[in-house]
C-alpha positions in Angstrom: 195.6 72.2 -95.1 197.1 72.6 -98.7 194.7 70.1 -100.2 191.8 71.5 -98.7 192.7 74.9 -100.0 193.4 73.7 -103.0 190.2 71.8 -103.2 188.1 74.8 -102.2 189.8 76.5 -105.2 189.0 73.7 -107.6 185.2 74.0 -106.5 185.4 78.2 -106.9 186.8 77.7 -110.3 183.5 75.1 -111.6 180.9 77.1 -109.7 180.3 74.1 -107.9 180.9 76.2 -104.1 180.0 79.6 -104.1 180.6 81.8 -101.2 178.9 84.9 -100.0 178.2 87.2 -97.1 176.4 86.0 -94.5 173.0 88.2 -94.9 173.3 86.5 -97.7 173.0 83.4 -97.0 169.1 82.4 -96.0 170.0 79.0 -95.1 172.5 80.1 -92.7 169.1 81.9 -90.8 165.7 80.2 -88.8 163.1 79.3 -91.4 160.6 79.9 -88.9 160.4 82.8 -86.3 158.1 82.1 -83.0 156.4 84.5 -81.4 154.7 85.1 -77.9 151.8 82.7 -77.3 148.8 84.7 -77.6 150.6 87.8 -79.5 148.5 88.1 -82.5 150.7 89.5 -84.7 149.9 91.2 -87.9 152.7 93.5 -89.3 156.4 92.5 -90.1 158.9 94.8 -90.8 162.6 94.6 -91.8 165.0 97.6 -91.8 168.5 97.7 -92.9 169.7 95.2 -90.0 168.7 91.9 -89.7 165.9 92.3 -87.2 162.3 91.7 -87.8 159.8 93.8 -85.7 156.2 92.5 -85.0 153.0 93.9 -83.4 150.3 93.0 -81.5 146.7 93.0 -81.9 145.9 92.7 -78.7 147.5 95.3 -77.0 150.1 97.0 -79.1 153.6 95.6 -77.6 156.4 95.1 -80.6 158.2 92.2 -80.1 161.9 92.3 -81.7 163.0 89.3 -83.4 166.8 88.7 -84.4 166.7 86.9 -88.0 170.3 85.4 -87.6 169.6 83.4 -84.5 165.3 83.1 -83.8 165.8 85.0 -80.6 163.5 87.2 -79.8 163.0 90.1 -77.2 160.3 92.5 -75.9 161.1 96.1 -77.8 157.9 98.4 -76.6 155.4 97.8 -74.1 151.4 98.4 -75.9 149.4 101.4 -75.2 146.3 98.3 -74.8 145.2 99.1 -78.4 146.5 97.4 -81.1 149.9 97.6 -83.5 149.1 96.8 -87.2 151.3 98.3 -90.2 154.5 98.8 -89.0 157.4 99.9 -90.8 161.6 100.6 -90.1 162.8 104.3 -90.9 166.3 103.1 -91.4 168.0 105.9 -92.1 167.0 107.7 -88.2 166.7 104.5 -86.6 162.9 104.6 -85.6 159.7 102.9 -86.1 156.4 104.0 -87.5 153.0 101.9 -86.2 149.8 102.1 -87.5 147.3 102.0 -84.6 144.2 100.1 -86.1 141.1 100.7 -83.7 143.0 103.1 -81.7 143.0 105.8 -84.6 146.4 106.4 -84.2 149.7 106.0 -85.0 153.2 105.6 -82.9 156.5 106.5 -83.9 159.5 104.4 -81.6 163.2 104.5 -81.1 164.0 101.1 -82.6 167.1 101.0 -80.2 165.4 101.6 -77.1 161.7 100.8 -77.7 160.9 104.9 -76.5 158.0 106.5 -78.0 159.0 109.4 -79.8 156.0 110.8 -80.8 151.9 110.0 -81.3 149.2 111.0 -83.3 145.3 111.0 -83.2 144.0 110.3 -86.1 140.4 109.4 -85.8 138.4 108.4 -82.5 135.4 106.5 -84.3 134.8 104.1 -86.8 138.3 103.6 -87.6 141.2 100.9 -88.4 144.6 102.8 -89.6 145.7 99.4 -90.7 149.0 100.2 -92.7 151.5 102.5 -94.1 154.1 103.7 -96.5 157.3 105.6 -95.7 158.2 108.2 -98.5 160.9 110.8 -99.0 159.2 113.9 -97.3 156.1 112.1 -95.5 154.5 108.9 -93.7 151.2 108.0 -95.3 148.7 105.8 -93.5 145.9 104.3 -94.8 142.4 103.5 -93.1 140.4 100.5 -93.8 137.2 102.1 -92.5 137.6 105.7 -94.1 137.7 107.4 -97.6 141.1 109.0 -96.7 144.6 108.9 -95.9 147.0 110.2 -92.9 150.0 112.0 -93.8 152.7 112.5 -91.4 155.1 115.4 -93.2 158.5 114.8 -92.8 161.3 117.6 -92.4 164.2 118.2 -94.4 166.4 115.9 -91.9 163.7 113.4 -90.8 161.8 115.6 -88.1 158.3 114.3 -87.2 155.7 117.2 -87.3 153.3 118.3 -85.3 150.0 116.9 -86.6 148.7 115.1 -89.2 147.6 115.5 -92.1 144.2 114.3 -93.6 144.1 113.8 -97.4 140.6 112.8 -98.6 140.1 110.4 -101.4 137.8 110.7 -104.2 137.8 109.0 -107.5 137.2 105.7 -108.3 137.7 104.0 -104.7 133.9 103.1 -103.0 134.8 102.4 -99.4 132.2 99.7 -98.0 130.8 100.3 -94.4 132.1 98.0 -91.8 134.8 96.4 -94.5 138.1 95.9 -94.5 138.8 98.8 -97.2 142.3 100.0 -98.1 145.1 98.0 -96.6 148.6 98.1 -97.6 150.0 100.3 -99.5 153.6 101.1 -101.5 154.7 104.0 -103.9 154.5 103.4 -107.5 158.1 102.3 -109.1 158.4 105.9 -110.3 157.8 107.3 -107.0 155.1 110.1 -108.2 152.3 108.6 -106.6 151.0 105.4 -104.1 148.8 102.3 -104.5 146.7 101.0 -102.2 145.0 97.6 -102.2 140.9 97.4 -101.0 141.0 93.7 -99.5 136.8 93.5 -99.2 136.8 94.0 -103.1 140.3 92.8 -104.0 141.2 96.0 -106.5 144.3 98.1 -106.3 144.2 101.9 -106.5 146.7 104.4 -107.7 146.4 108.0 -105.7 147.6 110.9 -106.7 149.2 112.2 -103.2 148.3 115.9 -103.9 144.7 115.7 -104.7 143.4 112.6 -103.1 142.4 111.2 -106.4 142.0 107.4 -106.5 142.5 105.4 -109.9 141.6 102.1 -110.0 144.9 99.8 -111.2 144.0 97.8 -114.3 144.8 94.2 -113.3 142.9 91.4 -112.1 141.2 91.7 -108.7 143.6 90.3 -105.8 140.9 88.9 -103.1 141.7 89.3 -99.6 145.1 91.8 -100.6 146.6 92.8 -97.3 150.4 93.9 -97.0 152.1 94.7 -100.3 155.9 94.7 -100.9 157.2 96.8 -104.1 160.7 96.2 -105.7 161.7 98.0 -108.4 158.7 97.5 -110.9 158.0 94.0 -109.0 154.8 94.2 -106.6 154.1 91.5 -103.9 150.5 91.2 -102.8 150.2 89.0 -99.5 146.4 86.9 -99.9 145.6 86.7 -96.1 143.0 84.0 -96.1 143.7 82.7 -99.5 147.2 81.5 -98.3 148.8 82.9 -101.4 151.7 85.4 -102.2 151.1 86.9 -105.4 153.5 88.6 -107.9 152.8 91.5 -109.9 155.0 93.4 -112.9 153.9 97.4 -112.8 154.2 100.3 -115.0 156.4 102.7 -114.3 153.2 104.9 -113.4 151.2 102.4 -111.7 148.3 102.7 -113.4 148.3 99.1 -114.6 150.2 96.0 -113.9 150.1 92.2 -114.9 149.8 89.3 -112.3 153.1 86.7 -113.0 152.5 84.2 -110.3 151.2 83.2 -107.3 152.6 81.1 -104.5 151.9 79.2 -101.4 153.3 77.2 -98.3 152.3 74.4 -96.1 153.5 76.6 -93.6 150.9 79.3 -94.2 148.0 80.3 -91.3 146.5 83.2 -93.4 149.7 85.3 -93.4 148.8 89.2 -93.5 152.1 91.2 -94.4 155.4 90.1 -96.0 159.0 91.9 -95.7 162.0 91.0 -97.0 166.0 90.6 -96.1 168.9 88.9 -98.4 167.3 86.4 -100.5 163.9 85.2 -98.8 160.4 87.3 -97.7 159.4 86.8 -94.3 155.7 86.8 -94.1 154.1 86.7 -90.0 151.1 84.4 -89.9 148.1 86.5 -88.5 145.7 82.9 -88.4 142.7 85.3 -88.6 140.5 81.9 -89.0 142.0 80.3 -85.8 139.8 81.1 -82.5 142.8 83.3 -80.4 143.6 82.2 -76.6 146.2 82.8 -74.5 148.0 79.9 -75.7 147.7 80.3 -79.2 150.6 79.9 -80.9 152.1 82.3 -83.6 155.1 82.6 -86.2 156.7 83.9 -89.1 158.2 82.2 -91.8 160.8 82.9 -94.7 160.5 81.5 -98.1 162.6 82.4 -100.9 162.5 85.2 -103.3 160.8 84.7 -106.3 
């Protein structure tokens, strides 16, 4: 027992053995997550525990997926329309779910899989496909619609009793029956939000008091869908281009600089990305594979970059 100690030591001492806290530790975790057959996922989300959260496009169920072990349990049955964007509300233990076709948006206890509250948004020509979670508000946006869904927030979290809709003007031309704005993030000095436009591949900053859209001056992103921000660091998932792209912001937002891109063999046109310890997990959508019953679906991790 003394010479193992003592060798233990020796490997501390040359940085040749390093030890750290489990969470991390990615190795120690499933580099794959599985899903129901059939579930169509589209959204991941990761709070401040080590539990991924998916939803369906098919009928709205979220499936809770525990990142330490692959196991992975039914949170919240579907309303039968789908669950895209979905986000975790750490601090009061609750999810928010964007609603795609349904116009609409869920909010659910992340403990018990209870809906705590819905809004309508929209009852036509619609797709609230993602969302952002702010200090005072919940903004969604709408792939099919010039606008934006705010949920204000009270001073300790309380959910309010409508919506509100913030109309967007500017630069931003939204394209009939496209995929339009998608994800969206805050900028790294919190004053304002970018959204990406997947049909055209350009990234907007919006001003969340007046609705006014500025395009981003940076390449165009084809086929954006989820976006990540850390810090000054923005992550733009490329659904069907297989590709995870890195991006270095200003502080405003109003321009950034692309500074890699990266893919996977393990890719199937992956639509969002979250993150936990030292990977991203990004849930493979496979938009371009013909969905059954049996269809297969996952998420994997890769590491941070």
């Amino acid at each position: 027992m003394r010479r193992v100690c003592t060798l233990v030591l020796s490997l501390l001492a040359i940085g040749a053995l390093s030890v750290a806290p489990a969470t991390a530790r990615p190795g120690a975790f499933p580099a794959e997550l599985a899903l129901p057959a059939g579930f169509q996922p589209e959204g991941i989300a990761i709070g401040a525990w080590p539990t991924a959260y998916f939803g369906s496009r098919v009928d709205g169920r979220i499936q809770q997926v525990d990142l330490r072990t692959g196991r992975g349990s039914l949170l919240s049955p579907g309303p039968g329309t789908p669950s895209l964007g979905i986000k975790v509300d750490s601090r009061h233990g609750r999810l928010f779910v964007a609603g795609g076709t349904g116009g609409d948006a869920r909010v659910i206890d992340a403990r018990t899989g209870a809906v705590l509250a819905s809004y309508r948004f929209q009852t036509t020509d619609t797709f609230v496909n993602d969302l952002v979670i702010t200090k005072d508000a919940v903004w969604f946006t709408d792939s099919r619609r010039a606008v934006l869904y705010k949920l204000p927030l009270g001073r300790n979290g309380e959910l309010p009793a409508e919506a509100v809709h913030v109309p967007l003007t500017g630069d931003l031309a939204v394209v009939a029956g496209e995929t339009n704005l998608n994800g969206i993030v805050t900028t790294p000095d919190r004053k304002a939000l970018i959204a990406g436009q997947s049909n055209t591949g350009l990234l907007f900053r919006i001003d969340p008091a007046t609705g006014v859209t500025t395009q981003v001056d940076v390449a165009a992103l084809p086929n954006n869908d989820g976006l990540l921000r850390e810090g000054r660091t923005l992550y733009a998932v490329q659904n069907r281009l297989n590709l995870l792209a890195k991006l270095e912001l200003s502080a405003d937002g109003t321009s950034a600089r692309l500074v890699e891109q990266r893919s996977d063999p393990r890719f199937d046109v992956p639509a969002t990305v979250a993150e936990w310890g030292k990977r991203f997990y990004l849930v493979n959508a496979r938009f371009t594979t013909p969905p059954t019953p049996e269809t297969t679906y996952n998420a994997v991790a890769v590491e941070k970059f």
